[in-house]
C-alpha positions in Angstrom: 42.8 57.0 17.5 40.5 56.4 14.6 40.2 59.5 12.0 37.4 61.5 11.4 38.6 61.2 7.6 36.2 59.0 6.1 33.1 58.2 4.2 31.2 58.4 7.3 32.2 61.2 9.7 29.3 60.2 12.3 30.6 57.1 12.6 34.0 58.0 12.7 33.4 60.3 15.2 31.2 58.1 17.4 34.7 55.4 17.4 37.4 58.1 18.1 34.6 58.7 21.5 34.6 55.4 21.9 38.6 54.9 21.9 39.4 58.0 23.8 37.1 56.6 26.7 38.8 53.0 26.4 42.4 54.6 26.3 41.3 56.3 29.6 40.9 60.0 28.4 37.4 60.5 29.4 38.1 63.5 31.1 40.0 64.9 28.6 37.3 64.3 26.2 34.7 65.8 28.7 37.1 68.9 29.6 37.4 69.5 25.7 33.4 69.7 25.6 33.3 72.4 28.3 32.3 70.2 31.1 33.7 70.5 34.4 34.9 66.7 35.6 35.4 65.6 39.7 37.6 62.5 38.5 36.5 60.7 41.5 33.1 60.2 40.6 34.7 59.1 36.8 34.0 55.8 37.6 34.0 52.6 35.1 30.1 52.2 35.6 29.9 56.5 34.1 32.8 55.6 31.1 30.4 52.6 29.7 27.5 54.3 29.9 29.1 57.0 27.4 29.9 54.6 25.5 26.4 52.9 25.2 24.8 55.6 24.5 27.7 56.7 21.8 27.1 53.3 20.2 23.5 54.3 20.3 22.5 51.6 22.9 19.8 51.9 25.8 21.3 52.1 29.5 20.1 49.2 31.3 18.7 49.4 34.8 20.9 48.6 37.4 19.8 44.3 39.1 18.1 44.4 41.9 20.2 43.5 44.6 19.1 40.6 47.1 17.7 42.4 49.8 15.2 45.0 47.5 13.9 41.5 46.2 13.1 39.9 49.3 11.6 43.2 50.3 9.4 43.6 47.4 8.4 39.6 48.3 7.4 40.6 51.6 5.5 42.9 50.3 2.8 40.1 48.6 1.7 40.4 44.9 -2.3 40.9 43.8 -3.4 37.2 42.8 -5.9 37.4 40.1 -9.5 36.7 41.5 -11.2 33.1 40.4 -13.5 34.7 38.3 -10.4 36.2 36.2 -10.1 34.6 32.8 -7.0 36.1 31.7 -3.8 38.0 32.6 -3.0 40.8 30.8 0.5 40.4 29.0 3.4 43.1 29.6 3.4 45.9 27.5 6.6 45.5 25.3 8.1 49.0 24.6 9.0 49.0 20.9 12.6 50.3 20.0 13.1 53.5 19.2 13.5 54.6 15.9 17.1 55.3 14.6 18.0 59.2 14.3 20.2 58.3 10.8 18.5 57.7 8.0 19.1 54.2 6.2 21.2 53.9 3.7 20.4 54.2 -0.1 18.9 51.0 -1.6 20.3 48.5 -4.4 18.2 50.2 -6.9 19.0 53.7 -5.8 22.6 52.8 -5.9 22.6 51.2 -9.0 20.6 54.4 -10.6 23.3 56.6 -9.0 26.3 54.9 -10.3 24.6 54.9 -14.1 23.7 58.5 -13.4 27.3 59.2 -12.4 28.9 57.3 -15.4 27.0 58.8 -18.2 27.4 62.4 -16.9 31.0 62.0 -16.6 31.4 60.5 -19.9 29.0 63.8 -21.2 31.6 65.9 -19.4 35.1 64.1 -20.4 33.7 64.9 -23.8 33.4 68.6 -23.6 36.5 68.6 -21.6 38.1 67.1 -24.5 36.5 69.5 -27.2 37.7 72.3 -24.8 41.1 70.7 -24.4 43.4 73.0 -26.5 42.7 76.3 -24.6 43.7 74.1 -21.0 46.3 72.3 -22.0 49.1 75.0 -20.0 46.4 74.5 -17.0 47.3 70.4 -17.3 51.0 71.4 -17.6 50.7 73.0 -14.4 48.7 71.1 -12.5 51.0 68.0 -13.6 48.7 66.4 -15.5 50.8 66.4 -18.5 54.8 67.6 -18.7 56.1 70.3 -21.2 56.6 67.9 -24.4 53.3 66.4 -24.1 51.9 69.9 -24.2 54.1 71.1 -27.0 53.3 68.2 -28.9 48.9 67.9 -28.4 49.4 72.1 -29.3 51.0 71.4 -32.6 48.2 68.4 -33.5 45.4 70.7 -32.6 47.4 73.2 -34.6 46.4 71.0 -37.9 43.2 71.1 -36.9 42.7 74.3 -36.4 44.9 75.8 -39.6 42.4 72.8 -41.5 39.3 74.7 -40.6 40.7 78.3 -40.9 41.4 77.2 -44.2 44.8 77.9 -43.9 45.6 74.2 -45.7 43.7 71.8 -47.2 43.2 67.7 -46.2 46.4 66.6 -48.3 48.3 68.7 -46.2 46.8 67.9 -43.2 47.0 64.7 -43.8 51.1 65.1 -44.2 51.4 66.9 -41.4 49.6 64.3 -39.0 51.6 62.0 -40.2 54.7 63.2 -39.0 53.2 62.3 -36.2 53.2 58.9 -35.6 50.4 56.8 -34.8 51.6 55.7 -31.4 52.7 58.7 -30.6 49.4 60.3 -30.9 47.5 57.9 -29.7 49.6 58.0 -26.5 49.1 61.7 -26.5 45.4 61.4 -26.7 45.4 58.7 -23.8 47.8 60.9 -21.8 44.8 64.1 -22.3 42.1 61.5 -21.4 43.8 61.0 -18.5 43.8 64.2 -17.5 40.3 65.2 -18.7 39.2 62.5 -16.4 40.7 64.3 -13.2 39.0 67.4 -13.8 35.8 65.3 -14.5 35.8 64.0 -11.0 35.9 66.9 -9.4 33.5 68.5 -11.6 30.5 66.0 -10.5 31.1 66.5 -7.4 30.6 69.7 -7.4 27.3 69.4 -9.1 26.7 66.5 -6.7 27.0 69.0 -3.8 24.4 71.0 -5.3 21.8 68.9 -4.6 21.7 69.8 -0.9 19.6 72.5 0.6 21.5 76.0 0.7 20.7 76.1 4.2 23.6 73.7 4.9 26.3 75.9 3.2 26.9 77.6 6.5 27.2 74.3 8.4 29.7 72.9 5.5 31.5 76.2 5.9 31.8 75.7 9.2 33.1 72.1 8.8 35.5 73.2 6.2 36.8 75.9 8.8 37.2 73.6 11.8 38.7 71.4 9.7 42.1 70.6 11.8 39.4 69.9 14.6 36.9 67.7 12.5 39.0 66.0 10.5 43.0 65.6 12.4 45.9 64.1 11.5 45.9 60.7 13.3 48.8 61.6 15.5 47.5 64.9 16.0 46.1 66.2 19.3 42.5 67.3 18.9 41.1 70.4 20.9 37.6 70.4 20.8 36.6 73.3 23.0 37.1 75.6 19.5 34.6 73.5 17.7 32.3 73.2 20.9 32.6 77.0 21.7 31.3 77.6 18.3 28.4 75.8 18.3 27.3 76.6 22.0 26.8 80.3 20.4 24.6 79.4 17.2 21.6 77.1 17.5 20.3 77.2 14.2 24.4 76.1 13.1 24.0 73.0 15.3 20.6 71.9 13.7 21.8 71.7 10.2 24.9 69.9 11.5 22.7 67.1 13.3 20.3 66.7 9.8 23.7 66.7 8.1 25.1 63.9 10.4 21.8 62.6 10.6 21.8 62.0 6.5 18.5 64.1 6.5 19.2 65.0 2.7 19.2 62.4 0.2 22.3 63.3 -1.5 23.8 62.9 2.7 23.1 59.1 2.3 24.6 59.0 -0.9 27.9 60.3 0.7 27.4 58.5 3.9 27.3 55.3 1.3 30.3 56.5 -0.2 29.0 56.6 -3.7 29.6 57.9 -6.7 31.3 61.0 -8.0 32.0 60.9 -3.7 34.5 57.9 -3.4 36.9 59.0 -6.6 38.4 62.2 -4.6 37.6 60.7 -0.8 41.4 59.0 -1.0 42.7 62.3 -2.3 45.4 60.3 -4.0 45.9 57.7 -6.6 47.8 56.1 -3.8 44.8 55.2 -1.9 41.5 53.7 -2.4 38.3 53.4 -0.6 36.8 50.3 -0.5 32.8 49.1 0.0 33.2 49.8 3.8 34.2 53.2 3.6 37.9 52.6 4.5 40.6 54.0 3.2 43.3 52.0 3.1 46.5 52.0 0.8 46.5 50.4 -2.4 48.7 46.8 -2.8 52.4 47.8 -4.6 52.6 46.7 -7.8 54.9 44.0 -8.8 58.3 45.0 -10.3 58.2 43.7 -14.2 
């Protein structure tokens, strides 16, 4: 069953429909949404239907069968009169509109990702500048082990006994350099490194800002349900506790259809997977998201 984990949680959710009808669990699906199911009227002509209209496609009318034809034969069509010029043409019914909103252009993409890198290099360096009072916070967090602490603690020492004016540069100088180059150098990689993880997480949460307030309660309620909206592939999925929910609060399940229905600009930026969005979608360095909005594992790394 396809996982509601992804860049695009409408369409993830209109494929795990889809699949649970195809694998024959339609009334499962329909029990789970509260609806009372006589399996013997389930038929295969009901199943596809749910699944054109999940796919966002028109029913089509059922052909006429041979004997309505004749019938309507029988019954003689109006012949235009000889002083008619013209027939009027069918009326065409123009396609509906889609309910989503399209996805963000190449120029509003491109603006977002240069947006999204210079804030994050703006950030990375005040994280660095404020590095020395979070470097235990790194240690546990795993972002740097227990000698690379004590070791960036006793360069910033310098720095700091420098402008206490505690020493002067010669003796700076000498103490740095009991330091090796490569060694600190190494050090301040390792601290970019974990500068940068705080970083992502950081825009995002600015990122998120940009959306009305009056979604917070429908993301709160997302964030609750999340064992229902967002299962473990092998995981059963009850949706009655989700559906139960919403049949109670109206005004929750109209945010919830302008978030799924990218209503908000920043919505299409996450529905597009963009930036600060697809650095933490993966949730792991073991992982990456591609263009499509698929998560997928990355390739192993040849042994040197």
């Amino acid at each position: 069953m396809p996982s509601i984990r992804s860049a695009n949680p409408a369409r993830a959710a209109r494929e795990m429909i889809v699949s649970m009808v195809k694998e024959g669990r339609t009334a499962a699906w329909l029990e789970g949404l509260g609806i009372d199911v006589d399996e013997r009227t389930l038929n295969d002509t009901v199943e596809q239907a749910i699944i054109r209209v999940t796919e966002g496609k028109k029913l089509s009318a059922p052909p006429v069968r041979p004997e309505e034809r004749k019938r309507r034969m029988r019954r003689g069509v109006s012949m235009a009169g000889v002083s008619q010029t013209s027939i009027k043409e069918p009326v065409v019914e123009a396609a509906e509109p889609s309910a989503y909103e399209p996805e963000p252009t190449e120029e509003e993409q491109a603006q977002r990702v240069e947006e999204d890198r210079a804030r994050a290099e703006e950030l990375a360096g005040e994280e660095i500048h404020r590095a020395p009072r979070n470097l235990d916070a790194y240690m546990q967090q795993k972002l740097l082990n227990e000698e690379e602490v004590a070791d960036l603690k006793k360069l910033y020492g310098i720095d700091k006994r420098l402008a206490d004016g505690d020493i002067d540069d010669e003796e700076a100088n000498r103490l740095r350099s009991e330091i090796s180059d490569v060694v600190r150098e190494k050090l301040q990689s390792r601290l970019r490194e974990a500068v940068s993880n705080s970083v992502r997480y950081i825009t995002v949460f600015e990122a998120l800002r940009r959306l009305p307030q009056d979604r917070d309660v429908a993301l709160s309620m997302l964030i609750r349900h999340k064992n229902q909206v967002a299962p473990a592939e092998d995981q059963d999925v009850n949706l009655s506790i989700v559906t139960h929910t919403l049949s109670e609060d109206d005004a929750l399940l109209e945010q919830l259809g302008l978030l799924m229905e990218r209503k908000d600009p920043e919505m299409r930026m996450i529905a597009a997977n963009m930036p600060p969005y697809r650095h933490i979608y993966a949730g792991s360095d073991d992982w990456q998201v591609d263009r499509r909005c698929q998560v997928r594992r990355r390739p192993a790394r040849a042994e040197p």
